[in-house]
Each structure stands twice: as C-alpha cells, then as structure tokens.
C-alpha atoms as an extended CHARMM CRD file, in Angstrom:
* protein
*
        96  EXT
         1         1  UNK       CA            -75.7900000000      -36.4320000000       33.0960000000  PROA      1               0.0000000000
         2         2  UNK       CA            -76.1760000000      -32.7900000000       31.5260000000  PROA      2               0.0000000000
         3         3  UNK       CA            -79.8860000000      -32.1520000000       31.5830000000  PROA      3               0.0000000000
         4         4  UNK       CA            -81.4850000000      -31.2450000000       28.2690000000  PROA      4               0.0000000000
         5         5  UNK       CA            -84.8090000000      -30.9310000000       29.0000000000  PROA      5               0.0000000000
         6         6  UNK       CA            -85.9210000000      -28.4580000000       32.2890000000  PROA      6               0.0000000000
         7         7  UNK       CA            -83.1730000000      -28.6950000000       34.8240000000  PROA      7               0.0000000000
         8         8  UNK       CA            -86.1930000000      -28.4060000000       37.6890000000  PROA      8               0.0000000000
         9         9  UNK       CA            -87.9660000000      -31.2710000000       36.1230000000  PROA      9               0.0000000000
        10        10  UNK       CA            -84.9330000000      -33.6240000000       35.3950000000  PROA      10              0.0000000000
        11        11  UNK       CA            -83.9710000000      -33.0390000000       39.0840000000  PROA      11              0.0000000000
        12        12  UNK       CA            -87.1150000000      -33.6320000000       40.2100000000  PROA      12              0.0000000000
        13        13  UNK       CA            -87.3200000000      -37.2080000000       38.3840000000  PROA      13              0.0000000000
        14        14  UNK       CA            -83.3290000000      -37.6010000000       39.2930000000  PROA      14              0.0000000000
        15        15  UNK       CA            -84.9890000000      -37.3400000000       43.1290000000  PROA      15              0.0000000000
        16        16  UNK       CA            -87.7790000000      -39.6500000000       42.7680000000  PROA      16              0.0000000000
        17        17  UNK       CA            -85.3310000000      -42.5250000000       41.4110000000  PROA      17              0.0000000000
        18        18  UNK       CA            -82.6340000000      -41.7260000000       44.1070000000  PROA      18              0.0000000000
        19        19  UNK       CA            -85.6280000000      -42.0990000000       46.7340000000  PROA      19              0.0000000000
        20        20  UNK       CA            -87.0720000000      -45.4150000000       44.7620000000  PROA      20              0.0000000000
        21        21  UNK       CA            -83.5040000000      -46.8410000000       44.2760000000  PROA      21              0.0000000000
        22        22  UNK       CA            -81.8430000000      -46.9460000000       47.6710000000  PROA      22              0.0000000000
        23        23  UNK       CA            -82.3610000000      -45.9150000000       51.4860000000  PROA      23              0.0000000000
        24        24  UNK       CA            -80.8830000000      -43.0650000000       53.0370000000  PROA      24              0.0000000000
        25        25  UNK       CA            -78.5890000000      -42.1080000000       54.3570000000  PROA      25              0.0000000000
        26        26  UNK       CA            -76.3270000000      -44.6360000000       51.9760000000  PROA      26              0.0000000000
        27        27  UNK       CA            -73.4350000000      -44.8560000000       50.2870000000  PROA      27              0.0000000000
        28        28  UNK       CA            -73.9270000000      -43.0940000000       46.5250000000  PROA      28              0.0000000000
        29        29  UNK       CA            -70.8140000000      -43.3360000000       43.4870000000  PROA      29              0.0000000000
        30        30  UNK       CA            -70.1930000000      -39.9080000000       41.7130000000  PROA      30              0.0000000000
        31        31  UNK       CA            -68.6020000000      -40.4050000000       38.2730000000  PROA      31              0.0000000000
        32        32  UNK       CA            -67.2550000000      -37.0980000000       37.0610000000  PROA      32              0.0000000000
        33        33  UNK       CA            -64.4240000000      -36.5850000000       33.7150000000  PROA      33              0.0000000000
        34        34  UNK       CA            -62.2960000000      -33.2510000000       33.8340000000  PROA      34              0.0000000000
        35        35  UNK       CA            -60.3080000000      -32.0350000000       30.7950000000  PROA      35              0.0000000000
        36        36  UNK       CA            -56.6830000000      -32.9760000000       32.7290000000  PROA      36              0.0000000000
        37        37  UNK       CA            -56.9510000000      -29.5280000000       34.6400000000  PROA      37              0.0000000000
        38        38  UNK       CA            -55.3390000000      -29.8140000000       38.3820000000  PROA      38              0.0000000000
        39        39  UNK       CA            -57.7020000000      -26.9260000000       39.4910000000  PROA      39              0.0000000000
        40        40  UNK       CA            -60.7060000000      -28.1790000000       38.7880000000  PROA      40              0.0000000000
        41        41  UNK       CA            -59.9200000000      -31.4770000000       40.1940000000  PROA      41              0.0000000000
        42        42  UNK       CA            -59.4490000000      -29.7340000000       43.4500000000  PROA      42              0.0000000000
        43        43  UNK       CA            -62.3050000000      -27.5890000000       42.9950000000  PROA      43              0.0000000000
        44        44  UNK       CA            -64.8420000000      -31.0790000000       43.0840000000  PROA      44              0.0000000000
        45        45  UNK       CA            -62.5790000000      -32.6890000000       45.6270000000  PROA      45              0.0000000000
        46        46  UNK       CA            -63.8230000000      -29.2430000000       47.7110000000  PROA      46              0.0000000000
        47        47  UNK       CA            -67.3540000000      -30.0290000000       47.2440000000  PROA      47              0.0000000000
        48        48  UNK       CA            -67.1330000000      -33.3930000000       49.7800000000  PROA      48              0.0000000000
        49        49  UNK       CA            -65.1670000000      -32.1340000000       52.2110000000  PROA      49              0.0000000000
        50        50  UNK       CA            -66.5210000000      -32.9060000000       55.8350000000  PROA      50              0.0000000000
        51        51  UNK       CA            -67.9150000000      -35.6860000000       54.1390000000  PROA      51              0.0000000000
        52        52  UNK       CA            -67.0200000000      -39.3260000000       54.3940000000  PROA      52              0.0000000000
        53        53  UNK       CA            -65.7940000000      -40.1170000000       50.8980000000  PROA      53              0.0000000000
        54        54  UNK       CA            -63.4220000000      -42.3310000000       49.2980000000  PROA      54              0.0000000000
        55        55  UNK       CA            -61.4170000000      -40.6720000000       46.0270000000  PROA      55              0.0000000000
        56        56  UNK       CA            -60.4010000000      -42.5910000000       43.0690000000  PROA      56              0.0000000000
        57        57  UNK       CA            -58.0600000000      -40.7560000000       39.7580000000  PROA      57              0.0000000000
        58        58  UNK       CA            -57.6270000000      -42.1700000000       37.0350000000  PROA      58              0.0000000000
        59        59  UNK       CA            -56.0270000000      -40.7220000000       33.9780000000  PROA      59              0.0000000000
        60        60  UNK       CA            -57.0920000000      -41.4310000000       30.0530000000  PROA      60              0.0000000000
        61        61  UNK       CA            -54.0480000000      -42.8290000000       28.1450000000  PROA      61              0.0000000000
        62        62  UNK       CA            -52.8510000000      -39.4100000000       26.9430000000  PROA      62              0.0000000000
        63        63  UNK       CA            -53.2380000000      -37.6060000000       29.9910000000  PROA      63              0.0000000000
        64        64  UNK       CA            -55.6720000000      -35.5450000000       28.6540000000  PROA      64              0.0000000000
        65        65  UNK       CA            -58.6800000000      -36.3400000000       30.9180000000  PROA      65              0.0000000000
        66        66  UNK       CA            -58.7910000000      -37.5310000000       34.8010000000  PROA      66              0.0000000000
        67        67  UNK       CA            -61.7570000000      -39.9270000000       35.7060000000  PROA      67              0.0000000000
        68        68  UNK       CA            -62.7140000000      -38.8620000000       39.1500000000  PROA      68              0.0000000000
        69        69  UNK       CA            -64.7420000000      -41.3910000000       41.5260000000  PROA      69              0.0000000000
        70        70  UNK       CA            -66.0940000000      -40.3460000000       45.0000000000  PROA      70              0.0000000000
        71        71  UNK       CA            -67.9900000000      -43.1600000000       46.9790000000  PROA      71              0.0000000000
        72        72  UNK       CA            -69.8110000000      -41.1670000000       49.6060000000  PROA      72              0.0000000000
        73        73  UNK       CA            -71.9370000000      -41.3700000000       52.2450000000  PROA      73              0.0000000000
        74        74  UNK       CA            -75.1500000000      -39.0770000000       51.7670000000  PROA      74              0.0000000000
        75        75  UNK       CA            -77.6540000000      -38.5500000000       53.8000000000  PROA      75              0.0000000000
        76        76  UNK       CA            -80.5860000000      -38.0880000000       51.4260000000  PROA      76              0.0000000000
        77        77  UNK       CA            -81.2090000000      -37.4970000000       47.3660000000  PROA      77              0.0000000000
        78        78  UNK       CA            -81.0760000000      -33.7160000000       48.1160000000  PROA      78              0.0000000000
        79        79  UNK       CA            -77.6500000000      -33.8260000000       48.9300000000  PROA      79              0.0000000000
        80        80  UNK       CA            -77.0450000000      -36.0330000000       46.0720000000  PROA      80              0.0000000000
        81        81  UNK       CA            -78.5830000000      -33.5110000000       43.8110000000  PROA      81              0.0000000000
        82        82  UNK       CA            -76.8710000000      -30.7110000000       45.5540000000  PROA      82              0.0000000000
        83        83  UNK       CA            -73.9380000000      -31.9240000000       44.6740000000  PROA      83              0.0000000000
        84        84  UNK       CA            -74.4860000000      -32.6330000000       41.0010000000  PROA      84              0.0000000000
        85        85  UNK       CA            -75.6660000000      -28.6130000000       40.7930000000  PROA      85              0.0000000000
        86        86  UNK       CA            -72.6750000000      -27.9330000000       41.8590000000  PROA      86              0.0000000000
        87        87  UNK       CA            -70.7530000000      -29.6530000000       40.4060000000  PROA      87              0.0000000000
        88        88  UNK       CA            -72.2380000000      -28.8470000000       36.8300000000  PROA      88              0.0000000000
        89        89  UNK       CA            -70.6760000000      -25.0290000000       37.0740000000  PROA      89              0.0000000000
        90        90  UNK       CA            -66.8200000000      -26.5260000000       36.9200000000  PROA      90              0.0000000000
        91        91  UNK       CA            -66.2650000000      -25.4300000000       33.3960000000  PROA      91              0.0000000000
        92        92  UNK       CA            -66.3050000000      -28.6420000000       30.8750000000  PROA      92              0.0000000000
        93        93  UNK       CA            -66.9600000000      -31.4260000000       33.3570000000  PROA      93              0.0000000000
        94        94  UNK       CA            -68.9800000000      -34.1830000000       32.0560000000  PROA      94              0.0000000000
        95        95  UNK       CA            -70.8830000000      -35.8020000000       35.1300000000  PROA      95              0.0000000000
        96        96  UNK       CA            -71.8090000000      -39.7440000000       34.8270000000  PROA      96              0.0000000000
C-alpha cells in the first residue's frame, strides 16, 4: 500500500473504507515485508506496543525477507492510519 497519488487524499479514502468496512474499535490485520533486517523488525514490533496484538514471522525461502502479521485491536481508522504513516518511514518496507 505505497500511495502514488496525494498521500492526504489516499488516506482520506483509506479512512472512509476502514469506517464503511468494519466497526470500531475491532480487530484490524497489518501485513508488512522487511528486507530480512532484525532492526527493523523490532522497530514495527515498537509501533504496537501497549497494544493488544498478536505477532506472526514468517521468513521467504532464502531468508531474505520476513513477512510480519500483527492482528490488533484498534480503536478507530485513525489509529489504523497512524500506524501505516508510521510505519511507511522504516526504510524499504512494503506494507500490504
């Protein structure tokens, strides 16, 4: 999900389908894929602390990229979105 129009306006439209798809607060699945880099695995496993959140690694064949998987309970599409933002300044993550 890297944003190649506006970042504003494909957050805004991310925030109208997160309200239109579910209710809140809910349980919402984060896909994320690191180059196989330890630090920035623990730099996104930062991001839900305090929250309740279930973690799931998974390594590609070579070891050269980690799947990461958090199922976690947010409150509303803001703190969805807040967490894609940050998310998107861990150098070469690809978010799903």
């Amino acid at each position: 999900m890297i944003p190649k129009e506006n970042p504003e306006e494909f957050y805004s439209r991310f925030h109208e389908q997160l309200t239109d798809s579910q209710e809140w607060p809910g349980p919402f699945l984060f896909k994320f894929i690191i180059r196989g880099d330890q630090q920035k695995v623990e730099k996104l496993k930062q991001m839900f602390e305090g929250k309740q959140a279930k973690l799931k690694l998974k390594n590609s064949s070579k070891n050269t990229f980690v799947s990461v998987t958090f199922l976690a309970e947010m409150e509303n599409p803001t703190e969805v979105i807040n967490i894609y933002r940050a998310a998107s300044t861990i150098e070469g993550i690809i978010t799903l």
